[in-house]
C-alpha positions, 0 to 999 in steps of 0.5 A: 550491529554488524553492518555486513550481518544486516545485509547478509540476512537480506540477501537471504531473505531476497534469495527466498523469492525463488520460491516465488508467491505460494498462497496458504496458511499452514506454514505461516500458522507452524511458524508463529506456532513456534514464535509462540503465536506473537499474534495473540498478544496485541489487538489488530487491525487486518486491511485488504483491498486492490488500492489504498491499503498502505495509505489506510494503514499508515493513518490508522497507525498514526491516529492511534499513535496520537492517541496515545497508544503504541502501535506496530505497522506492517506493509509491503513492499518497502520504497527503499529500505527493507526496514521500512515494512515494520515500524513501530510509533512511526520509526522503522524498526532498526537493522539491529532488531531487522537481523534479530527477528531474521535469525529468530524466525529463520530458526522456526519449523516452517513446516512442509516446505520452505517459507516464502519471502512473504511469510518470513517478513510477516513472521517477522514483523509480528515477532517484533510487535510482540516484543516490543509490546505494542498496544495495536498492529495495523496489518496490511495483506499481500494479496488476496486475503483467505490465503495471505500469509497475514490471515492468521489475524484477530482482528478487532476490525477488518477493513477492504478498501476497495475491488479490482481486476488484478493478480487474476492468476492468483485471485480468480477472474471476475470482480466477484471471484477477487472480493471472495477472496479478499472477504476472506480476512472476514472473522465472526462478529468482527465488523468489516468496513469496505469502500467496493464501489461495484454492487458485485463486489459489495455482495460477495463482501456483505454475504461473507460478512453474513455468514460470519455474523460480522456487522457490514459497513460500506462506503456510500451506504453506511457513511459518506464523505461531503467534500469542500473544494474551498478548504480542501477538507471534508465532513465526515457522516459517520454511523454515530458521528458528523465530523466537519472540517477533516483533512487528509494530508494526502493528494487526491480525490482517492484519498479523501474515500480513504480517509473515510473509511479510516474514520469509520475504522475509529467510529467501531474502534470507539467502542472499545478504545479511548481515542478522541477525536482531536486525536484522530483529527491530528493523525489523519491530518499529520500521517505521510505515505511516500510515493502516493502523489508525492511532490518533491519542491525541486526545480522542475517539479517531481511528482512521484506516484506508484500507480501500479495497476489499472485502477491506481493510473487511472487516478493518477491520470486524473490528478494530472489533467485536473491539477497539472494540465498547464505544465508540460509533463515528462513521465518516467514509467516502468509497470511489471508483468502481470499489470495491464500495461496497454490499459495503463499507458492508454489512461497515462501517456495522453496527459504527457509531453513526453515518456521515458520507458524503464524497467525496475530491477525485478525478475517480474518487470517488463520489457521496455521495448514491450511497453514501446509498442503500445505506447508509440501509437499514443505519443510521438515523444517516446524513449527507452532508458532501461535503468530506472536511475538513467531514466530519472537523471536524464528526465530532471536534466532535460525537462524545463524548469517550469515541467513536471517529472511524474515517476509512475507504473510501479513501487519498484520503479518509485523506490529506485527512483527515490534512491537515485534522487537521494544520491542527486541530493534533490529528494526533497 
């Protein structure tokens, strides 16, 4: 495939973002309408939440590919490579098949308007499944739920992950507010699992599901988890299952609540697929996700993480004052507008020796001499290096062989920073 066709149909999908987040479903639905509703011939799995959907997604993905199934994944945003938002058995979808889906979805009639870059993407990757004729598609929304663009979805089990305060412009201002919407991917009789610690939020979800007659499932009050600080795993106690011995290959406390709600996924999956359970041992244990506490084995050590909201920081500043309290730590950290930049860096810089203050290439990341003015009243140690790949060669050249770089605040941060390192030839 003509490599200057690929990149021509990316900078036109990149040029729709001038068109900037529109919520709704009318051009979506007139789009796949014409596609000849691709999303129809395959069962799905629709994931929502404010954290933890890409890693849920990507597992329940790999625990159906071990199990012998082919299956279609779809998440947003990508690190490095547009590619990387649809896969199928574990691959990126090629630029050849990337310029194809493009052009195919560009020809349909969008509608009132012009499609958004979301909708393109989501229109695309659903065109792709269809093609290639998968058995499942693990579908991850944008944001919110009701309106996203992925809510066109049958799904044979929703999943929220989890609630909290963010896109409030978008999504409304209070807990309550931003689970209704996220409920919004509820469909009847289809059962929902979610891992909403707040009771607020748990409400709203088990309401809708109510009103859908969809059965409810929550983290802590229909299964559990009992971890094993020994061996790093955990038993799972499911609806219908106990399931000692689990591993998750992801780092993280977080991660373990989030591999419990996979495993309640695969309880109700049970029901109607053949997936054993040394399948979903394999894939919960085998299943990557980039940019989630991601430790590179350089000298120093690189940890990168996308922690891009409150919630997510709060995570990560845990992991480093539980896990990595006796190295000195160098933060590399840009955040975007509309995050609660004060709130993060006060979770973050504490656990730090020092920060680089950067900025993503994104019309919707701060300033980071905005950043400077919250951050010099936490940590002395403060410098500005506005590009993202400046910022991670000067951290890796003047930290201590026995530091560690964290790159953190956002995934457009993490995904610049991986190409930088790729290019030093020390991304592994």
């Amino acid at each position: 495939m003509d490599q200057q066709r690929y990149q021509q149909c990316l900078n036109e999908m990149y040029g729709l973002r001038r068109f900037g987040i529109i919520l709704g479903l009318d051009v979506i639905r007139s789009m796949l309408g014409y596609l000849d509703n691709p999303q129809d011939k395959f069962s799905t799995i629709h994931i929502a939440g404010t954290n933890g959907k890409g890693s849920i997604a990507s597992a329940m993905a790999n625990i159906l590919y071990h199990a012998g199934y082919s299956v279609g994944l779809y998440t947003s945003p990508h690190l490095v490579r547009f590619n990387e938002r649809i896969r199928i058995n574990n691959k990126e979808i090629s630029n050849k098949d990337v310029v194809e889906a493009y052009e195919t979805v560009k020809a349909a009639h969008h509608g009132p308007r012009e499609a958004t870059f979301f909708e393109y993407t989501t229109a695309m990757a659903l065109h792709a499944f269809g093609k290639a004729d998968v058995d499942w598609a693990v579908i991850e929304t944008g944001m919110g739920g009701r309106l996203d663009a992925t809510n066109s979805l049958q799904p044979a089990v929703s999943i929220i992950s989890n609630i909290s305060m963010e896109h409030r412009f978008y999504l409304g201002h209070t807990i309550s507010q931003i689970a209704g919407e996220k409920a919004g991917i509820i469909k009847t009789k289809t059962p929902v699992i979610t891992g909403a610690r707040q009771k607020a939020a748990a409400d709203v979800i088990r309401r809708a599901a109510k009103s859908k007659s969809a059965p409810f499932f929550r983290l802590g009050e229909h299964f559990r988890v009992r971890r094993n600080a020994k061996s790093g795993g955990f038993t799972y106690y499911g609806m219908e299952n106990v399931w000692p011995g689990m591993h998750t290959r992801l780092t993280g406390n977080h991660q373990i609540d989030n591999a419990a709600i996979v495993l309640a996924a695969c309880e109700i999956l049970k029901r109607r697929a053949s997936i054993e359970l040394s399948a979903i041992r394999e894939g919960l244990k085998t299943h990557q996700w980039p940019g989630r506490l991601e430790m590179l084995n350089t000298i120093p050590a690189i940890l990168i993480d996308g922690a891009h909201n409150l919630m997510a920081a709060r995570h990560l500043a845990r992991f480093l004052k539980e896990q990595m309290g006796d190295r000195k730590i160098t933060l590399v950290i840009g955040i975007l507008d509309d995050k609660p930049y004060r709130s993060m860096l006060q979770s973050l810089l504490p656990q730090c020796h020092r920060v680089i203050l950067t900025r993503p290439i994104i019309d919707r990341s701060l300033p980071a001499e905005i950043l400077y003015k919250t951050g010099k009243s936490i940590i002395d140690r403060l410098e500005i290096i506005p590009d993202v790949a400046d910022a991670v060669t000067y951290a890796y050249n003047t930290t201590e062989p026995e530091g560690l770089i964290c790159i953190a605040g956002s995934l457009y941060v993490v995904g610049e920073a991986k190409e930088a390192l790729a290019k030093m030839n020390i991304s592994r």
